[in-house]
C-alpha positions as CSV (number, residue, x, y, z in Angstrom):
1,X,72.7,78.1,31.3
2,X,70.8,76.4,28.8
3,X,68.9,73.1,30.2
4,X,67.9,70.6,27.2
5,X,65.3,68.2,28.0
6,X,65.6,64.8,27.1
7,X,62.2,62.8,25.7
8,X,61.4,59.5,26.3
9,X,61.6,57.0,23.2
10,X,58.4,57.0,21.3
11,X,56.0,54.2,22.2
12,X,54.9,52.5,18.9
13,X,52.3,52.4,16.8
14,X,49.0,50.3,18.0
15,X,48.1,49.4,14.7
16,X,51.5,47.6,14.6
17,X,50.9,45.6,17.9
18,X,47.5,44.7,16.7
19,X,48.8,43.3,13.3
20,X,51.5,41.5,14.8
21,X,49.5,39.9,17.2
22,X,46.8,39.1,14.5
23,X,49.4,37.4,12.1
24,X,50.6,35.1,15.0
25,X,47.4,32.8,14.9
26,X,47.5,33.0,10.7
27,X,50.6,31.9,10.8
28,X,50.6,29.0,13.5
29,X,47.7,27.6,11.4
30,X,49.6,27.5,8.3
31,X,52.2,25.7,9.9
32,X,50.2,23.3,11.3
33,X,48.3,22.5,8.3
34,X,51.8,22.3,6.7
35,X,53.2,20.1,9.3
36,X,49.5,18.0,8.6
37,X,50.2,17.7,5.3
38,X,53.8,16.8,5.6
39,X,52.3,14.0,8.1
40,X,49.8,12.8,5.2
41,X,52.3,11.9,2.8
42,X,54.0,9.9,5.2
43,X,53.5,6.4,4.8
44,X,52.4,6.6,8.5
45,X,50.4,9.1,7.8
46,X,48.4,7.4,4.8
47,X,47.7,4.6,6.9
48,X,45.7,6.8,9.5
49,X,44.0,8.4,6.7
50,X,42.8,5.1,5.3
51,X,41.6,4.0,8.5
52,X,39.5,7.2,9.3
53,X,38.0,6.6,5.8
54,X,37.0,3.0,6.4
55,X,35.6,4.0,9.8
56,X,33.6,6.6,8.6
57,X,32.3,4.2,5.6
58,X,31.8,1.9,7.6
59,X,29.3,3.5,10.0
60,X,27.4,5.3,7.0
61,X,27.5,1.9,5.7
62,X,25.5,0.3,8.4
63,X,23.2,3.3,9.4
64,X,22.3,3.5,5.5
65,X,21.6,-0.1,5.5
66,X,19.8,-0.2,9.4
67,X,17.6,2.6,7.9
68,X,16.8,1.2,4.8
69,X,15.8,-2.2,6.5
70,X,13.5,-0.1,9.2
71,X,11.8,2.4,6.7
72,X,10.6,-1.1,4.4
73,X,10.1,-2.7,7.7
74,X,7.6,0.4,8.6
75,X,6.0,0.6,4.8
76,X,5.3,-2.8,4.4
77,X,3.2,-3.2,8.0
78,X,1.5,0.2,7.4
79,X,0.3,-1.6,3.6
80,X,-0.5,-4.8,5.4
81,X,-2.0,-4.0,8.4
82,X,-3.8,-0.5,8.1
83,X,-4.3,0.8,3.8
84,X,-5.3,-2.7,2.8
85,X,-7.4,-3.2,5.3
86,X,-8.8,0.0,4.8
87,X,-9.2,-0.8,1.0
88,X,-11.7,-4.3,2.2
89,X,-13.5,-1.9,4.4
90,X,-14.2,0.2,1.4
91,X,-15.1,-2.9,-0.6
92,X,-17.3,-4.3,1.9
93,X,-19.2,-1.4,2.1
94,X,-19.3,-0.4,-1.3
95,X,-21.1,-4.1,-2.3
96,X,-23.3,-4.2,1.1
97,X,-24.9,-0.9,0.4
98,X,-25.4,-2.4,-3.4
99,X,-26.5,-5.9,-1.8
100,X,-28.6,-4.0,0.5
101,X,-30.3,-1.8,-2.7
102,X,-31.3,-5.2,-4.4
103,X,-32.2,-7.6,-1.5
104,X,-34.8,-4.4,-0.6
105,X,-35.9,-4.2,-3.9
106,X,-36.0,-8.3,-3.8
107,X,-38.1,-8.7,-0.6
108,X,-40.4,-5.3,-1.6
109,X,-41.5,-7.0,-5.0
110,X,-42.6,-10.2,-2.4
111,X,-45.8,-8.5,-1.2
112,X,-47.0,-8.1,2.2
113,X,-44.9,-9.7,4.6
114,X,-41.3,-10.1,3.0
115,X,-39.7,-13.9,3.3
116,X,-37.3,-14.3,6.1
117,X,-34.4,-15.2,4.4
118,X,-34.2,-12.1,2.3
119,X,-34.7,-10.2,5.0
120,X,-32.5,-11.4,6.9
121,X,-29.6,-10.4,4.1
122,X,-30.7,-7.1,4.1
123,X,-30.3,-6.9,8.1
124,X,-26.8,-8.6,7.3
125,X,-26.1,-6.1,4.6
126,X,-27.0,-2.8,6.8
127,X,-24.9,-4.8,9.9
128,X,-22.0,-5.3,7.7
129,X,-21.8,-1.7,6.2
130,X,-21.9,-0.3,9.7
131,X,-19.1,-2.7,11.0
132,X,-17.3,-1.6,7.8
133,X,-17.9,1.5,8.6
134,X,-16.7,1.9,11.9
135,X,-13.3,-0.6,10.8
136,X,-12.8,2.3,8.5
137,X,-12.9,5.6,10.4
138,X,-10.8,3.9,12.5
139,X,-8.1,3.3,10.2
140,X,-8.9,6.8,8.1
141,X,-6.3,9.4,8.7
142,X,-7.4,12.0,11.0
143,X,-8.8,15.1,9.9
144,X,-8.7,13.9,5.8
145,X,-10.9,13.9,3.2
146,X,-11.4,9.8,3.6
147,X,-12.6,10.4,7.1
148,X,-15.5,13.3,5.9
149,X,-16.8,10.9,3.5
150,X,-17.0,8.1,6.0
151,X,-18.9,10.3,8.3
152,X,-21.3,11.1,5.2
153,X,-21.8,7.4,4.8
154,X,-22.8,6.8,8.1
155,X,-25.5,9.1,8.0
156,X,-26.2,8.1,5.3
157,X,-26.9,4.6,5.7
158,X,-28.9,5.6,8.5
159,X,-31.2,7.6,6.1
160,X,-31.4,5.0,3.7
161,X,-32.5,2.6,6.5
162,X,-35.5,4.4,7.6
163,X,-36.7,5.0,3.8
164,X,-36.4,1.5,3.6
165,X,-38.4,0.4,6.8
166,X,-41.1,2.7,5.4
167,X,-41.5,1.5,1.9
168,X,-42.0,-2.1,3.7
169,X,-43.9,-0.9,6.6
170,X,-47.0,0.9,3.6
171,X,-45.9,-2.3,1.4
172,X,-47.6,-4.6,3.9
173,X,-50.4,-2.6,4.8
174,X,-51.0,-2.3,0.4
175,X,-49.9,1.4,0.2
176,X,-49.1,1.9,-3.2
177,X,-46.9,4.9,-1.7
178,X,-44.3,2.3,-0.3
179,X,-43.2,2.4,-4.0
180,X,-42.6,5.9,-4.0
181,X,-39.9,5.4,-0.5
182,X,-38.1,2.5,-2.1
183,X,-37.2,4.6,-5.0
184,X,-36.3,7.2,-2.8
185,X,-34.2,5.1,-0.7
186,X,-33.0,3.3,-4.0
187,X,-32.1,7.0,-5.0
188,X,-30.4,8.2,-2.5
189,X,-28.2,4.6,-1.9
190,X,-27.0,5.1,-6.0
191,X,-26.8,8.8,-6.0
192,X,-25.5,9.6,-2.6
193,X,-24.1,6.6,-1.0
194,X,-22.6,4.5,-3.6
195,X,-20.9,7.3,-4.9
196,X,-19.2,8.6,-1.8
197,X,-18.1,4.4,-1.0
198,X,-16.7,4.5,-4.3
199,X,-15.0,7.6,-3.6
200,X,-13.8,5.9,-0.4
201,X,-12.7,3.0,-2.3
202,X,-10.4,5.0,-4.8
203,X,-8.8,6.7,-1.9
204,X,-7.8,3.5,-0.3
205,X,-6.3,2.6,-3.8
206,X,-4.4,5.5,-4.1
207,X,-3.2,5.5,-0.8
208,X,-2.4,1.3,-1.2
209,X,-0.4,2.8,-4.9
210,X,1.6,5.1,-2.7
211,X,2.1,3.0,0.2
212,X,3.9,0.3,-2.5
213,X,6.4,3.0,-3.2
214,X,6.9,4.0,0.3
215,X,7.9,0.6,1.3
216,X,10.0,0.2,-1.1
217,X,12.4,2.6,0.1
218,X,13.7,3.4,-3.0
219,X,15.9,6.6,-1.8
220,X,17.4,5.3,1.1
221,X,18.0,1.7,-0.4
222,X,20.1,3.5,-3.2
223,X,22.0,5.6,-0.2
224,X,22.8,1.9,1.2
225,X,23.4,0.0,-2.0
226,X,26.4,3.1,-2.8
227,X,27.4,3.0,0.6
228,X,28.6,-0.6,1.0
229,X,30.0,-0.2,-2.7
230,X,32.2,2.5,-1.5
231,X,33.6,0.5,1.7
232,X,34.3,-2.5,-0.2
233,X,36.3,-0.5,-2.7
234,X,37.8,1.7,0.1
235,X,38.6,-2.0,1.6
236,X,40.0,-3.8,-1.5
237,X,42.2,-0.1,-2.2
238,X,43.6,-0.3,1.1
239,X,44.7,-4.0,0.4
240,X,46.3,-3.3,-2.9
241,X,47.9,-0.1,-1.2
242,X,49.1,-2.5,1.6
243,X,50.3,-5.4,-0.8
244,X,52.7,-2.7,-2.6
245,X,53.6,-1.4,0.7
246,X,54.8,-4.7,2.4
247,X,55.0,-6.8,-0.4
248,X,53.1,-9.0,1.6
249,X,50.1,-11.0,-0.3
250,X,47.1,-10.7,1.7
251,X,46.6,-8.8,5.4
252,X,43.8,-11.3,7.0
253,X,41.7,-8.7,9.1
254,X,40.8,-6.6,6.1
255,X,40.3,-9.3,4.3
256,X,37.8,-10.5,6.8
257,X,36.9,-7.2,6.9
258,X,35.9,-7.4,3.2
259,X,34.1,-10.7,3.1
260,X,32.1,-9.7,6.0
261,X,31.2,-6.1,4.1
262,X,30.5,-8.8,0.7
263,X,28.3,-10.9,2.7
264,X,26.7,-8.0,4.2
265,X,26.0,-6.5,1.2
266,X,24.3,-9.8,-0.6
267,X,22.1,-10.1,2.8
268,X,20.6,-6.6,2.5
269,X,20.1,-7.3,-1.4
270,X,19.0,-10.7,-1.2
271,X,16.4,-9.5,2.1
272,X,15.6,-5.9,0.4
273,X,15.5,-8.1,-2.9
274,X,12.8,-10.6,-1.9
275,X,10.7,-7.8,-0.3
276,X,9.8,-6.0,-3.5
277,X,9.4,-8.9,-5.2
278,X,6.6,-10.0,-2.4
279,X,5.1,-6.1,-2.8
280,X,4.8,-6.7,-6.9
281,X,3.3,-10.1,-6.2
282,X,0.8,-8.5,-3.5
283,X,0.3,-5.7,-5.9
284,X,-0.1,-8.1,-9.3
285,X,-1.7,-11.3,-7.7
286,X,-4.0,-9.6,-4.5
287,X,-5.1,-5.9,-4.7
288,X,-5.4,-5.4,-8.5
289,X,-7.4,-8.4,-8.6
290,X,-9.1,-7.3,-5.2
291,X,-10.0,-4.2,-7.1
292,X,-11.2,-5.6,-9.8
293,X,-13.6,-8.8,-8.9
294,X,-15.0,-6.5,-6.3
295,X,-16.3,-4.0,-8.9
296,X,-17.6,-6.7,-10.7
297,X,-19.6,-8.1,-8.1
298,X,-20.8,-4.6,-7.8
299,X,-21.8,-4.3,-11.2
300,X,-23.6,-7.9,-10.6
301,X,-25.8,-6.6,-7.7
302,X,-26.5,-3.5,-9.7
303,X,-28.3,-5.4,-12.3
304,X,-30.3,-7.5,-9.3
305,X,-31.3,-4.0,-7.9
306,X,-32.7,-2.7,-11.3
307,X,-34.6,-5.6,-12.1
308,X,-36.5,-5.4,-8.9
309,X,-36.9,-1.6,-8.9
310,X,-38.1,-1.7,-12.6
311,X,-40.8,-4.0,-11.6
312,X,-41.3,-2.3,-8.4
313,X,-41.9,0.9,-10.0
314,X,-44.4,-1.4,-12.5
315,X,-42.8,1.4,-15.0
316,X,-41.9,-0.8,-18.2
317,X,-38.7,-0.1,-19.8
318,X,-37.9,2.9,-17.7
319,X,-34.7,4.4,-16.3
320,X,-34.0,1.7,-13.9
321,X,-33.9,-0.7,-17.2
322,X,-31.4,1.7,-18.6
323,X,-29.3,1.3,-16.1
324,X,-29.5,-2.5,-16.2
325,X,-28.1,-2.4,-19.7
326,X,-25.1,-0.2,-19.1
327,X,-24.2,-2.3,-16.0
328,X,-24.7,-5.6,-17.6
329,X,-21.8,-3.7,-20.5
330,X,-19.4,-3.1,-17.2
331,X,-20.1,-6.4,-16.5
332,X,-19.3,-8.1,-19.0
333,X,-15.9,-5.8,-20.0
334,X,-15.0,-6.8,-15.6
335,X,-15.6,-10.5,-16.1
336,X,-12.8,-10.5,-19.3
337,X,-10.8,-8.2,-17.5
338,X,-11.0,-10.8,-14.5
339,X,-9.7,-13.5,-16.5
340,X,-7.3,-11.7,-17.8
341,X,-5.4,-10.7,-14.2
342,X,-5.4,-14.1,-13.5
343,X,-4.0,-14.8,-16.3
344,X,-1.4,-12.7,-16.5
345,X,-0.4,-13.3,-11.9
346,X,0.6,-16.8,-13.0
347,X,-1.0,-20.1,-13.1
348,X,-4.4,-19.3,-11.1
349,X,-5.7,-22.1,-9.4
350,X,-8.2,-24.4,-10.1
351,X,-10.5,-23.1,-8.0
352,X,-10.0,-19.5,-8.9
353,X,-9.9,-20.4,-13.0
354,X,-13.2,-22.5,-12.2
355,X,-14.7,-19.2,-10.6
356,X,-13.9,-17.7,-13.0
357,X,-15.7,-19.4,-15.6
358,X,-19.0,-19.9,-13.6
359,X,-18.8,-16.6,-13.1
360,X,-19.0,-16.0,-16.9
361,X,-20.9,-18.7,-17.7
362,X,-23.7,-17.8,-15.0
363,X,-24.3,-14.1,-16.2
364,X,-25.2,-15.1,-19.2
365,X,-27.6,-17.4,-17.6
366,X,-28.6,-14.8,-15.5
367,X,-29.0,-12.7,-18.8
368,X,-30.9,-14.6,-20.6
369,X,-33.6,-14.9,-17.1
370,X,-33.9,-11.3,-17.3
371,X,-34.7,-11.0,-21.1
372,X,-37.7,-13.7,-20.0
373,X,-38.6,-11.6,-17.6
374,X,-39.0,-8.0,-19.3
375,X,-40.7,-10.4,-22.1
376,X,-43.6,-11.3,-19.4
377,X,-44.1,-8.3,-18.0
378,X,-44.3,-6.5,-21.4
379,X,-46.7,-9.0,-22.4
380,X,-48.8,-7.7,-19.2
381,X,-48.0,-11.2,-17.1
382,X,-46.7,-8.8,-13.7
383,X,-47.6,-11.6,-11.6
384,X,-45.5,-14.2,-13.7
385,X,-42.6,-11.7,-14.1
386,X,-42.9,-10.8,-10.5
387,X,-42.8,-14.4,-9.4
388,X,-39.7,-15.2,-11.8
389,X,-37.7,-12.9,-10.6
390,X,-37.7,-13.8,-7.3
391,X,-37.9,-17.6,-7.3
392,X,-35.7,-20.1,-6.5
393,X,-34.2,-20.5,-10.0
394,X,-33.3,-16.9,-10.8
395,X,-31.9,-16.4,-7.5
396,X,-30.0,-19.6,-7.7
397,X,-28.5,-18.4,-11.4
398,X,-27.4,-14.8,-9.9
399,X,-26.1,-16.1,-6.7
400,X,-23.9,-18.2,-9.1
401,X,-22.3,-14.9,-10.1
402,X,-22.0,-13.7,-7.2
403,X,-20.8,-16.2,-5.4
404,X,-18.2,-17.4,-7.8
405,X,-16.8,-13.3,-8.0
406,X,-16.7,-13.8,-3.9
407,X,-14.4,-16.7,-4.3
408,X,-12.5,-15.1,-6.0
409,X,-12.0,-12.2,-3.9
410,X,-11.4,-14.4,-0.9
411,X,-8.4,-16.0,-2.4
412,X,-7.1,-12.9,-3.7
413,X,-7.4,-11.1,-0.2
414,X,-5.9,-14.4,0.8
415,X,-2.7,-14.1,-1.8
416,X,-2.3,-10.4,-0.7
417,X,-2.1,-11.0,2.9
418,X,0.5,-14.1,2.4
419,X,2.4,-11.7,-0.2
420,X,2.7,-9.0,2.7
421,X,3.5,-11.6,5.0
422,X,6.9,-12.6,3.1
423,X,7.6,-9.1,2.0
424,X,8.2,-8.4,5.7
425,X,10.6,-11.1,6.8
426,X,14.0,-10.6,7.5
427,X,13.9,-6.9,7.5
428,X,13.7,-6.4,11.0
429,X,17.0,-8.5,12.0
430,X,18.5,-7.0,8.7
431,X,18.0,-3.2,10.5
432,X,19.9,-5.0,13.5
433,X,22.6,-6.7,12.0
434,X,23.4,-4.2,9.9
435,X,25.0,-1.8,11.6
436,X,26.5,-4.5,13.8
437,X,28.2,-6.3,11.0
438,X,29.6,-2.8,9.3
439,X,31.0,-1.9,12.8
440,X,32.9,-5.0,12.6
441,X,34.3,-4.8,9.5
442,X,35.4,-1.5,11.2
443,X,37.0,-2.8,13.6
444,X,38.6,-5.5,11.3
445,X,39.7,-2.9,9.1
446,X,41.6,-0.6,11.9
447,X,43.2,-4.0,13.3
448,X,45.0,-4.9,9.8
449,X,45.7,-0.9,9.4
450,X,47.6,-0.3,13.2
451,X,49.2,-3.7,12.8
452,X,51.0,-2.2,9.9
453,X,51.1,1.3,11.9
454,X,53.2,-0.9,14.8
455,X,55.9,-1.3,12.5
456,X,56.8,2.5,11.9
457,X,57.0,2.9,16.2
């Protein structure tokens, strides 16, 4: 007999399992984004849409606006309280080290033992480079090529200080050799020193040039001026959407909603507004100036210097008298271009437009001294030349310069810190409020949205 065996059914296929059970998921998400979209074109479902909009606005509203406000907040100090300070440090050096030059050469041309009151300037000139000096490495960035050329400087200054102490020390004792170490110190002060403090001083202006343009934020102000256009659009849609909707005029918390995001939006312009208009003011009416009057006064105690090492050196027209000429032209072309800033800031004052003029009016005088003076001691009358140059009336005609160009630069330093001053205000409290006020216009917003959402429950 014949047994037939019977098989089991054939299991299936694993590939088939695993593609049915792989098109499960595929399909589930498909339906829900289906059933999502569906949702979306629901009147119910447009409403949640527009308030997940105006949330989300809302907040990159106010961080945009909060940011903004803190990174003008944060560029405006560092300009005010560490680059410009840095750029009078550079200035004060800069003209003590070129005070110092001519008050040496000034006291040297004296004889014997030098008078007390020009040594004592050239004490004050050495003490106020130092102080300067220190201010600024201070304030330098670490590590930076400011910060190597105020370490040069320093020893520097040192160097030029003992030079100096021994051109007086073989002055008094009638060494004609103290000649030879004032034009070394005068040598290495306008070869070494005043180079490297003008190289200091053009860093701090570039650095004060880019610091303007940090505070002003310019990137992150546009992010906040697009952001709180977008809301109050998204706002005023959301009204119109609702007014077609309900046929009801006006829905008073996104209303609110909007006139809070309007008034928001005029105090961050009006605050961010002001502050640039400050920084251009600072900028046009305190460091260009600054800049300006201080090289001038620089130029000014660079013609002193050479008038005294020209008769130091008892050399005639030489190199120093060379140099007199070409910084009398800087002069000069400083002294128009002086005028001119002020000019152009507004109506200066009549103490800086009376500086101004003295200023002018006393190089000339000063000019015209030092054209008697290279007369004389051409003629051979050293002593009388000598004696001119240093006496009361020629030092009373440069100091006009001089001191005129410093009041100047006081009430420009003055106008630049007051500038600064009013540049900062309000930005603080507008980096607080900020984000404060957009959350509430959220939360105005999402109040006149799920009162409308109410009726569809």
């Amino acid at each position: 007999m014949n047994s037939t065996t019977v098989l089991p059914p054939a299991a299936p296929a694993p590939q088939a399992t695993e593609q049915s059970t792989g098109a499960v998921p595929a399909a589930e998400t498909a339906r829900l984004w289906a059933r999502l979209r569906r949702h979306r074109e629901t009147t119910p479902g447009t409403l949640q849409s527009l308030l997940v909009l105006l949330i989300v606005l809302a907040v990159v509203a106010g961080g945009a606006v909060a940011l903004a406000a803190r990174s003008a907040a944060s560029g405006t100090a560092e300009v005010g309280q560490r680059i410009e300070p840095l750029l009078v440090d550079a200035e004060s050096i800069y003209s003590s080290l070129a005070d110092a030059d001519a008050t040496a050469a000034q006291a040297f041309l004296a004889g014997g033992l030098e008078p007390p009151a020009l040594t004592r300037r050239y004490t004050e000139d050495l003490r106020r480079a130092n102080t300067a000096l220190t201010e600024a490495a201070r304030r330098a960035p670490d590590g930076g090529g400011t910060a190597h050329t105020i370490g040069i400087l320093s020893a520097g200054v040192s160097q030029y200080a003992g030079l100096v102490a021994t051109a007086r020390a073989n002055n008094r004792q009638g060494y004609p050799v103290g000649a030879s170490y004032l034009s070394a110190a005068s040598r290495l002060n306008r070869d070494t020193l005043l180079p490297q403090a003008r190289a200091l001083l053009d860093s701090a202006r570039r650095e004060l040039a880019g610091g303007y343009t940090a505070a002003r934020s310019n990137g992150l102000t546009a992010v906040a001026v697009l952001a709180l256009l977008a809301l109050l659009a998204g706002l005023l849609w959301t009204q119109r959407y609702l007014t077609r909707l309900t046929r009801r005029s006006i829905n008073v918390p996104l209303a609110a909603a909007t006139v809070l995001t309007l008034g928001l939006a005029l105090a961050a312009g009006t605050v961010l507004g002001l502050q640039r208009s400050h920084l251009t003011a600072a900028d046009t009416r305190g460091s260009a100036p600054v800049g300006t009057v201080a090289q001038a006064r620089i130029e000014a105690l660079r013609e002193r210097g050479d008038e005294g090492l020209t008769l130091a050196a008892r050399g005639g027209d030489g190199p120093y008298e060379v140099d007199f000429a070409t910084a009398s032209t800087r002069l000069g072309g400083l002294l128009v271009q002086v005028r001119a800033q002020l000019s152009a800031s507004g109506s200066p004052t009549a103490r800086e437009a009376n500086a101004a003029r003295e200023a002018s009016a006393g190089h000339q005088a000063y000019l015209a001294r030092h054209a008697e003076i290279r007369a004389l001691d051409r003629d051979g009358d050293y002593a009388r030349a000598v004696t001119t140059s240093i006496g009361p009336d020629t030092t009373r005609i440069f100091e006009s310069v001089t001191g005129a160009l410093g009041r100047i630069l006081d009430a420009k330093k003055a106008t630049f810190g007051s500038e600064i001053t009013r540049a900062g205000r309000g930005l603080g409290l507008l980096g607080v409020l900020g984000p404060v006020l957009a959350l509430l216009a959220a939360a105005l917003a999402a109040t006149g949205i799920r009162a409308r959402l109410e009726e569809y429950r």
